[in-house]
SEDO-916111 format. One line per field, with one value per residue (C-alpha): z, y, x; residue in one letter; residue number from 1. Coordinates in pm, 1 decimal. Last residue first. Layout:
REM SEDO-916111
w Z:...
v Y:...
u X:...
type a:...
seq NUM:...
//
This chain:
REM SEDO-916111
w 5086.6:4696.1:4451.6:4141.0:3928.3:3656.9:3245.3:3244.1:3379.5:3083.5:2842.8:2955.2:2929.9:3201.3:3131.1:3283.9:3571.3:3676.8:3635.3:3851.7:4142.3:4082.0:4155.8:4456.6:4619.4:4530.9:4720.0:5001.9:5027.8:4962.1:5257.9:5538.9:5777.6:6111.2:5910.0:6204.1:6232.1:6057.3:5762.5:5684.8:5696.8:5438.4:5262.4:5233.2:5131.3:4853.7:4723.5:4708.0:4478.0:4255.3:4236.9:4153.7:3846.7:3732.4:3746.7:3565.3:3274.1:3241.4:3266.5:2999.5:2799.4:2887.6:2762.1:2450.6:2327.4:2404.6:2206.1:1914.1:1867.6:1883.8:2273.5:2113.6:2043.1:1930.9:1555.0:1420.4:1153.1:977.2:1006.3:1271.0:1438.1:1432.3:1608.3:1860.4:2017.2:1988.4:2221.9:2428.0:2515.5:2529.2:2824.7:2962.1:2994.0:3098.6:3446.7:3553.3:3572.3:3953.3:4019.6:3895.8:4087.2:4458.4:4376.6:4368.4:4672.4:4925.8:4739.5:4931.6:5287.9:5353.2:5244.2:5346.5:5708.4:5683.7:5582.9:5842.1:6097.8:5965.5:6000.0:6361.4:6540.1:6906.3:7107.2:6864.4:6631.7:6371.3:6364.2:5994.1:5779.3:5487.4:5444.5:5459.5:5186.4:4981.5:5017.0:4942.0:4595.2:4541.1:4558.8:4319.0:4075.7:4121.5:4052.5:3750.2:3555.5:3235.1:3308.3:2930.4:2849.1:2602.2:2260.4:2191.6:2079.9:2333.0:2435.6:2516.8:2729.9:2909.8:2963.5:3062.9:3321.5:3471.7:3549.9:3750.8:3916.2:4019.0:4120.9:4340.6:4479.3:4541.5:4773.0:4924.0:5062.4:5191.1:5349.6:5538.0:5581.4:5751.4:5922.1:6114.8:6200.9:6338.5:6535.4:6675.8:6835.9:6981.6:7168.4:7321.7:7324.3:7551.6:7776.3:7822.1:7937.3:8196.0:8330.6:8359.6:8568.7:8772.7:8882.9:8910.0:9172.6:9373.0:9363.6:9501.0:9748.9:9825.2:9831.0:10020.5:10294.0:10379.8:10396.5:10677.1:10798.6:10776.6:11027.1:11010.7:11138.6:11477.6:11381.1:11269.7:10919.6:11082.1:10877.2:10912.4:11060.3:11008.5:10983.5:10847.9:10644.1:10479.2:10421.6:10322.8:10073.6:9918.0:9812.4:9648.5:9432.0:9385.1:9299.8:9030.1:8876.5:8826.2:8709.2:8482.3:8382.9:8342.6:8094.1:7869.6:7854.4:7770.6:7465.7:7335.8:7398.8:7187.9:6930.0:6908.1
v -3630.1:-3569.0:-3440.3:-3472.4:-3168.7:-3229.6:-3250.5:-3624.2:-3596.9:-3342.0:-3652.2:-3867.3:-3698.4:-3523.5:-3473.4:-3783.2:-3746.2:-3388.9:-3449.9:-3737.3:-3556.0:-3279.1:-3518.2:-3694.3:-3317.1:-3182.1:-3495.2:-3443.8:-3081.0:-3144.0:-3460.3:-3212.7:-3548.1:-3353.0:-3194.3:-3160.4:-3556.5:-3603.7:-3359.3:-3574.8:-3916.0:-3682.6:-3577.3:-3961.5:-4085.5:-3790.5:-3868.9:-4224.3:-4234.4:-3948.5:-4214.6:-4512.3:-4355.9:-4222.1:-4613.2:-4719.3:-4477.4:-4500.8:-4882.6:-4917.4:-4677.1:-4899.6:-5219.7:-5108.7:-4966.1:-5265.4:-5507.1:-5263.1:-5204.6:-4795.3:-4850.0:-5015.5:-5398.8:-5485.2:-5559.0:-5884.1:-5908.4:-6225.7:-6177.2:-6465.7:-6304.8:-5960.8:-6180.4:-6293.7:-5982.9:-5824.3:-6145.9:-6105.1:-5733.3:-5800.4:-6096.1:-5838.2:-5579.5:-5844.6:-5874.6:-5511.4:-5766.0:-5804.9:-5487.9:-5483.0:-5779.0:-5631.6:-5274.7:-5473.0:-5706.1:-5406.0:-5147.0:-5263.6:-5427.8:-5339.8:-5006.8:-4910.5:-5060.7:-4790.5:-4486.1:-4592.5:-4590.7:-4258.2:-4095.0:-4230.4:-4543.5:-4480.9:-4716.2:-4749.3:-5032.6:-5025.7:-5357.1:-5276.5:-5556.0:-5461.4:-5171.4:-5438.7:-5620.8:-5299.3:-5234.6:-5600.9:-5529.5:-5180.0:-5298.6:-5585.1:-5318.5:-5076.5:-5327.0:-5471.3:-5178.2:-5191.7:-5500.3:-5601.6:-5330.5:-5019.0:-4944.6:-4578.1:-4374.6:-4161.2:-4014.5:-4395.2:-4512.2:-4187.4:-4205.6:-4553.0:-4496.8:-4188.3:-4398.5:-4683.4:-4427.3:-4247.3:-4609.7:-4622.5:-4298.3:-4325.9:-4689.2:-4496.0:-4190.9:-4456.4:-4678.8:-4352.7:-4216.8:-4583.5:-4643.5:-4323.3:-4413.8:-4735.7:-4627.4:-4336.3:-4605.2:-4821.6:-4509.9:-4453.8:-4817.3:-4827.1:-4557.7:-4649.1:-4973.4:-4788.8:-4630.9:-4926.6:-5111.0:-4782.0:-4813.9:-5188.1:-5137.8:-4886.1:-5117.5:-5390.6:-5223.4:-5094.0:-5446.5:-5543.0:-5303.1:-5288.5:-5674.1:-5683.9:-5372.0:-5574.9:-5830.8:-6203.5:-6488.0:-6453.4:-6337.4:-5953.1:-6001.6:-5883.3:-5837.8:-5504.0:-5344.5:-4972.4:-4796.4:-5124.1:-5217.7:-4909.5:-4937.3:-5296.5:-5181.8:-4899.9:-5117.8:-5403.7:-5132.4:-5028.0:-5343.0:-5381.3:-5079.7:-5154.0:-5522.1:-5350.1:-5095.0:-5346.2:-5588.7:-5292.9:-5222.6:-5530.8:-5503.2:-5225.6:-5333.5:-5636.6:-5436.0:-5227.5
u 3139.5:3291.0:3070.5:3287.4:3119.5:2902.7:2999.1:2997.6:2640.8:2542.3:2709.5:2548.3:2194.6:1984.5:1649.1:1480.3:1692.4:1611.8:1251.7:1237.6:1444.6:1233.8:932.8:1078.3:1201.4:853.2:663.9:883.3:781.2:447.6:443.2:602.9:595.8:448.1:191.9:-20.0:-79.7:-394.2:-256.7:45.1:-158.4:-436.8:-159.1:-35.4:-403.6:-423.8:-45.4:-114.9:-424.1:-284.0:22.8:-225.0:-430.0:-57.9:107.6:-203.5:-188.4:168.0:157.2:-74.4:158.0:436.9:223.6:144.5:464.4:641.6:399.8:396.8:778.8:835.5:996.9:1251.5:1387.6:1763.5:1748.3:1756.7:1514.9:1432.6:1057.8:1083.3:1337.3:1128.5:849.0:1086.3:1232.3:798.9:716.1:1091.6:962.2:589.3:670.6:891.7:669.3:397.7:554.8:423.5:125.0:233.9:270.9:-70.3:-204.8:-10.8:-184.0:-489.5:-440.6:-391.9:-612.4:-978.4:-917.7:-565.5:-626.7:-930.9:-809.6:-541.2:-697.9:-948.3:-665.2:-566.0:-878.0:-910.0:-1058.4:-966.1:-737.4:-483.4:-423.0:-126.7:57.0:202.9:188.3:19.2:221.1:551.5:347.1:310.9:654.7:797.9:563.6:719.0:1068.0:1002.7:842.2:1139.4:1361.6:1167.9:1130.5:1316.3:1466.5:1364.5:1606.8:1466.0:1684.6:1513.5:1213.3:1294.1:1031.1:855.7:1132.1:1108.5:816.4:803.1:1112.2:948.1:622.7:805.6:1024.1:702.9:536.0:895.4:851.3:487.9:584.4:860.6:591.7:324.1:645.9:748.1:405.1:312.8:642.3:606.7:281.6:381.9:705.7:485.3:192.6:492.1:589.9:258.9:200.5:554.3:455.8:132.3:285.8:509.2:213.2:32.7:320.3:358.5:1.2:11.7:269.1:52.5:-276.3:-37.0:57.9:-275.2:-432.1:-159.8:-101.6:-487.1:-481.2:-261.4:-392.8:-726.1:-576.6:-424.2:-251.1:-383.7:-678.8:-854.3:-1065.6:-1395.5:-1645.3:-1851.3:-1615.2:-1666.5:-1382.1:-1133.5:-1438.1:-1414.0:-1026.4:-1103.7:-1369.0:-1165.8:-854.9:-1101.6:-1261.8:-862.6:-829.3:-1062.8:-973.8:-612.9:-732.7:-939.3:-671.6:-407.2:-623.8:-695.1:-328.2:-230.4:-479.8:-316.2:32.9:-59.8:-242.0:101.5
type x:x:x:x:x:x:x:x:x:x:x:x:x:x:x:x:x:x:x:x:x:x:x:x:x:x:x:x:x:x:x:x:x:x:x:x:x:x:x:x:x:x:x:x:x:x:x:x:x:x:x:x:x:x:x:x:x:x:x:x:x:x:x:x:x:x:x:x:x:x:x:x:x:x:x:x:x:x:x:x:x:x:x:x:x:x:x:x:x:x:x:x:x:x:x:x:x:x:x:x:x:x:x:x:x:x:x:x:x:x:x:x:x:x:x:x:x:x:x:x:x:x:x:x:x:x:x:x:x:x:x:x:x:x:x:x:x:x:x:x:x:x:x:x:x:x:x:x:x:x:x:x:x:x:x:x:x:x:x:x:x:x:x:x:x:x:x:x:x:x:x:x:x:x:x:x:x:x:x:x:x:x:x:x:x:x:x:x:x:x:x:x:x:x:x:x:x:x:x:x:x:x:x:x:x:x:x:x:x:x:x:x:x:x:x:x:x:x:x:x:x:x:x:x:x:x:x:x:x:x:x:x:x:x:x:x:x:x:x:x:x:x:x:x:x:x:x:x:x:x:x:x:x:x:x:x
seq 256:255:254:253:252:251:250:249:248:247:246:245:244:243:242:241:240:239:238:237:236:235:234:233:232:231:230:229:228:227:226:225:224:223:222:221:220:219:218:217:216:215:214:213:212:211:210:209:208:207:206:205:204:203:202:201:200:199:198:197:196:195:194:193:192:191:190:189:188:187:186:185:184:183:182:181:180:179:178:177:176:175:174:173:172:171:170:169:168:167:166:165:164:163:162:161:160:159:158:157:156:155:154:153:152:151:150:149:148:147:146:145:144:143:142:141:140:139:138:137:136:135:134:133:132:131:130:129:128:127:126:125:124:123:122:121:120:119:118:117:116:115:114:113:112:111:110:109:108:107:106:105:104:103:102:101:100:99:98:97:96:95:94:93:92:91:90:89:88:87:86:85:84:83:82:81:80:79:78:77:76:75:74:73:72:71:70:69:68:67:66:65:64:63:62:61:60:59:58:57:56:55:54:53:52:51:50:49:48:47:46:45:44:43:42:41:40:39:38:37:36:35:34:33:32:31:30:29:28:27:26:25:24:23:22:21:20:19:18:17:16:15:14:13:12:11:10:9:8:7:6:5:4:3:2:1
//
C-alpha cells in the first residue's frame, strides 16, 4: 500500500507537470513566442505529444488509484480480521485458565500453548500490515499506537505464557521430591499462580482489544459488525466451558 501510495504521488506531479508543459505549447502555438516550426519539427508536433502523453498518464493514474484504493480495503480488512482473531485467541487463553482453575482438575502442561503460538504469529502479522493512506485517520493512529506502544508488550507476555509450563514441571518435581507421584492440578501452588496471573493479564489485554476493534468497526460505518462477532466468540466460550463429555456425547451428529 505505501508503495502504491507513493507511486501515486510521483504520477500526479509528473501529471501536473505535463499538463503545465501541455498549456504552454498550446499558448505558444497562439501566440508564438518561440518558434518550434523546422524541417524536422513543429509545435503540432509537440502539441500531439505532450497531450498524448498527458492523456496516457491520465489513465495510468487512474488505474493506480484503483489499485491503492483496493490495496487500502485488503489492509483494513486484515487489520479487524487479525484485531478480532488475536481477542479470540487471548479469550481462548482466558477460558482455558478458568476453567482449569473451576475445576480443580488434572491440567496438561500444553494447557495453552496453541493458542499462545497462534497469538504471537498474529501479533507479528498485525505488525506487518502495509497500512498507509494518504490522510492520517483514527484508524491509522490506532495502528501506529500499536506498533509503537502494545506491539512488543503483548509479544513479552505471550511470551511469559511460557512460565505455565515451567510452574507445571516445577510443582511435577517438587511432589517427586516429597515422594508423591500424583499427576499435577490446577490446586498445586506454582500452577495456580501463574493461571490466575494469566487471567488477570489476558482480561487487561481483551478490554484493550475490544475498545481498539470497536473503534476500527466504528471508523468504517460498522462495516465489520464487531458486537455481534464479539457475542458469537464469547457464547462460543461459554458454551464450551460448560459443556461436559458426556453433554457432547449426548448431541446430534451434525453432518454438512
Amino acid at each position: 500500500m505505501s508503495t502504491s501510495k507513493n507511486t501515486t504521488k510521483w504520477l500526479l506531479w509528473i501529471l501536473v507537470g505535463i499538463l503545465i508543459l501541455t498549456y504552454l505549447i498550446s499558448i505558444n502555438m497562439e501566440n508564438n513566442f518561440v518558434s518550434a516550426n523546422s524541417r524536422w519539427l513543429s509545435n503540432n508536433f509537440l502539441f500531439a505529444v505532450a497531450s498524448g502523453a498527458f492523456a496516457s498518464l491520465v489513465i495510468v493514474l487512474t488505474c493506480e488509484l484503483i489499485r491503492y484504493r483496493q490495496l487500502k480495503t485488503m489492509a483494513e480488512n486484515k487489520l479487524f480480521a487479525y484485531f478480532a482473531n488475536l481477542y479470540g485467541q487471548f479469550l481462548i487463553i482466558r477460558s482455558n485458565c478458568l476453567r482449569a482453575i473451576q475445576s480443580h482438575d488434572v491440567v496438561a502442561d500444553n494447557l495453552i500453548q496453541s493458542s499462545s503460538d497462534y497469538a504471537i504469529m498474529l501479533t507479528d502479522q498485525i505488525n506487518a500490515i502495509d497500512y498507509e493512506p494518504f490522510r492520517n485517520n483514527k484508524v491509522k493512529d490506532i495502528f501506529t499506537q500499536f506498533k509503537v506502544e502494545k506491539y512488543l508488550a503483548t509479544k513479552n507476555i505471550l511470551t511469559n505464557f511460557l512460565f505455565f509450563r515451567v510452574a507445571f514441571h516445577e510443582d511435577k518435581k517438587n511432589m517427586i521430591i516429597q515422594g508423591k507421584y500424583n499427576a499435577v492440578t490446577s490446586d498445586c501452588p506454582n500452577v495456580n499462580n501463574v493461571l490466575n496471573k494469566i487471567i488477570g493479564q489476558t482480561t487487561t489485554i481483551l478490554t484493550y482489544l475490544d475498545q481498539i476493534i470497536a473503534q476500527i468497526d466504528n471508523e468504517f460505518g460498522n462495516r465489520y459488525h464487531w458486537q455481534d462477532v464479539k457475542k458469537t466468540l464469547n457464547d462460543y466460550q461459554t458454551h464450551y466451558i460448560g459443556q461436559e463429555l458426556k453433554d457432547y456425547l449426548k448431541e446430534d451428529v451434525i453432518v454438512f
